[in-house]
N, C-alpha and C positions, 0 to 999 in steps of 0.2 A: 608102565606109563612112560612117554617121553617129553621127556625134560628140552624147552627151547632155549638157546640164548636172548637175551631184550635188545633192542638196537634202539637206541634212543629218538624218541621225538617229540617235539613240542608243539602245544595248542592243540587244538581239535581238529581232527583233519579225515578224511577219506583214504585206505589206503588199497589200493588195487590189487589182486594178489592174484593172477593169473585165471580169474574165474570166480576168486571170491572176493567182496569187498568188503571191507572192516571198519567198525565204529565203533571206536574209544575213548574216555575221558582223559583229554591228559593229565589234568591233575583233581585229586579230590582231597577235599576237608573232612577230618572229621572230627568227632569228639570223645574223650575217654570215657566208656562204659557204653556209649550210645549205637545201636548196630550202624553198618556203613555199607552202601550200597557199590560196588565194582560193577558199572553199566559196560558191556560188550554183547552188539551185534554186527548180523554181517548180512551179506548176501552171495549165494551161489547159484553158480548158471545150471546145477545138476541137483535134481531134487536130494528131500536126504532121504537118507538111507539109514540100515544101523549101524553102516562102515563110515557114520561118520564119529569124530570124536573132538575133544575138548580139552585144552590145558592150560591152567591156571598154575604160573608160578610167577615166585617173588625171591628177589633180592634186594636182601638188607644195604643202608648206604653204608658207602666207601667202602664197597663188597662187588666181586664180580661171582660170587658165591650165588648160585640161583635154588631155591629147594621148590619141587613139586607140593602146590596145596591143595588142586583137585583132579580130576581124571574123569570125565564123560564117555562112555558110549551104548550105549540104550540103556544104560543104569547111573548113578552117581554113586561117585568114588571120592568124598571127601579125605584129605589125609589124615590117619591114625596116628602121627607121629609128629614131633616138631613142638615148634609154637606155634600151630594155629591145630592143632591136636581138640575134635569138637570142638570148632567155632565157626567152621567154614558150611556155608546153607548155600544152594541151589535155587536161583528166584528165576531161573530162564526158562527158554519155552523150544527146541531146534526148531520144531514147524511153524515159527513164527521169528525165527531168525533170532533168538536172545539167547545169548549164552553166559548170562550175568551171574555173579554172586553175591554172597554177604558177609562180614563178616563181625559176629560176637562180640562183647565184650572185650572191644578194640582198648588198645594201651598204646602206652609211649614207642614200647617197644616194637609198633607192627610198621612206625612208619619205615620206606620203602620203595621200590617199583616192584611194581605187578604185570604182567605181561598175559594177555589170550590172543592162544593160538588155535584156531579152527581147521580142522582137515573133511572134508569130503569130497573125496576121489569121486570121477576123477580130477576132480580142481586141487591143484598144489597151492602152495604157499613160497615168497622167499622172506620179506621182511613182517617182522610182527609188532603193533604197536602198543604199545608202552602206558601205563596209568601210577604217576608221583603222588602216594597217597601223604600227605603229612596229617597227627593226631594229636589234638592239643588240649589241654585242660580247656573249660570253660571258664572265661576270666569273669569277676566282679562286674564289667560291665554289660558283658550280655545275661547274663541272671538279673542283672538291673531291668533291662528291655524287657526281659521274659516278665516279668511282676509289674513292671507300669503298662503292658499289652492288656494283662491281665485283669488288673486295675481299671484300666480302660473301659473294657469289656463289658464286665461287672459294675459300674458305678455309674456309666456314662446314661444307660436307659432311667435309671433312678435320678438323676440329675435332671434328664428330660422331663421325667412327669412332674418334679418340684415345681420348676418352673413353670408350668401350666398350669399348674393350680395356682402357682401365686398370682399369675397374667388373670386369671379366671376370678379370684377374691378380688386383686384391685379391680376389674371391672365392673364387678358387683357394685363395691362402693362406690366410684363414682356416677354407678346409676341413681342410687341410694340418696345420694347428695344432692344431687341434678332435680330427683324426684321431690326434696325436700323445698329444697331453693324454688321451686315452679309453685309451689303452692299446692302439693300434691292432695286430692279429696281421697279421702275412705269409701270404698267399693260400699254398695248397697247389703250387701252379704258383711262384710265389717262392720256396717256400723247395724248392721239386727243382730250378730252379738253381743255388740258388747248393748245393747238394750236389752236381750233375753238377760242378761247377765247380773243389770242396775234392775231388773224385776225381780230379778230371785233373791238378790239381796237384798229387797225393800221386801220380801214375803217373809224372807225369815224375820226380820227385826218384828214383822207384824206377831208373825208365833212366837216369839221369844216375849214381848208386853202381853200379850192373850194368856200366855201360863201364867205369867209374872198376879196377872189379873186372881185371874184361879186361885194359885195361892192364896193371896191374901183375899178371898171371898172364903176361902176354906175355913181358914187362922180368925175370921170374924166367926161363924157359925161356929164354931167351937166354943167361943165362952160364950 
């Protein structure tokens, strides 16, 4: 595998490279434990080929130290060694110009520059650009955001339908009130129940004095 030097550069830029052109993040964020994505494409004037190849390396800060952490060419060749020793994934595509990575269960430790460099002959290369990853704890206040989003979410539909029901009972009753006030009549269907209703209960009180009767006609013939 070979190992390139980084030449430093800042912001997001385009960089021309004799045939081929490069797109890198200058700087990414990430967070410890959570995977991070290293985005690198390019473009080449020569289709590829399987002579093309891919190289990912990093050095550590206040290091001109560089160590190779992957190696592409018709296969991936993550490195077995180091610290990034399985954590390093392949999320690119050559025929679609992506030569990205990822990497694992990122720490304090990974922050960095990272450097891809693309070859396919016959398109050379002279400068290569450069990705300042720094990885930081999750502070108290984005776990905050993360649980009032959530909250949000979750709560906010339930809020919604409260309120339409309450809009919908007070409605109710100020028809209610309205209807009272106006001198509201009983539908014709109302008022022949509650008449079927004063019939049934004047029939029973009639059978309840009709036994009553009985009885005591009984309690006479007796003696």
């Amino acid at each position: 595998m070979q190992q390139s030097g980084a030449a430093g550069g800042r912001g997001c830029a385009l960089f021309p490279l004799l045939g081929v052109l490069f797109f890198q993040d200058a700087h990414v964020r990430g967070y410890v434990g959570e995977k991070i994505k290293l985005k690198c494409t390019f473009k080449s004037t020569s289709s590829v080929t399987d002579k093309l190849t891919i190289d990912w390396t990093y050095r550590p800060p206040s290091s001109s130290r560089t160590e190779s952490i992957f190696h592409y060419q018709s296969f991936q060749y993550p490195t077995t060694a180091g610290t990034f020793r399985d954590r390093i994934s392949w999320v690119g595509d050559v025929y679609k110009g992506d030569a990205s990575i990822s990497i694992s269960s990122p720490t304090l430790k990974d922050n960095g520059t990272f450097s891809c460099a693309v070859k396919n002959p016959p398109d050379v290369h002279h400068n290569i650009p450069v990705t300042e990853l720094t990885v930081t704890e999750r502070g108290f206040g984005t776990m905050l955001s993360s649980v009032a989003l959530l909250s949000v979410l979750v709560f906010l539909p339930s809020a919604v339908v409260v309120v339409l029901l309450l809009v919908r009972m007070v409605r109710k009753s100020e028809g209610l009130q309205k209807m009272s006030k106006s001198g509201y009549k009983k539908s014709s269907i109302e008022v022949s129940d509650e008449t079927g209703q004063e019939e049934g209960d004047d029939c029973m009180a009639r059978l309840c004095v009709r036994c009553a009767e009985c009885l005591d006609s009984d309690y006479e013939e007796a003696y």
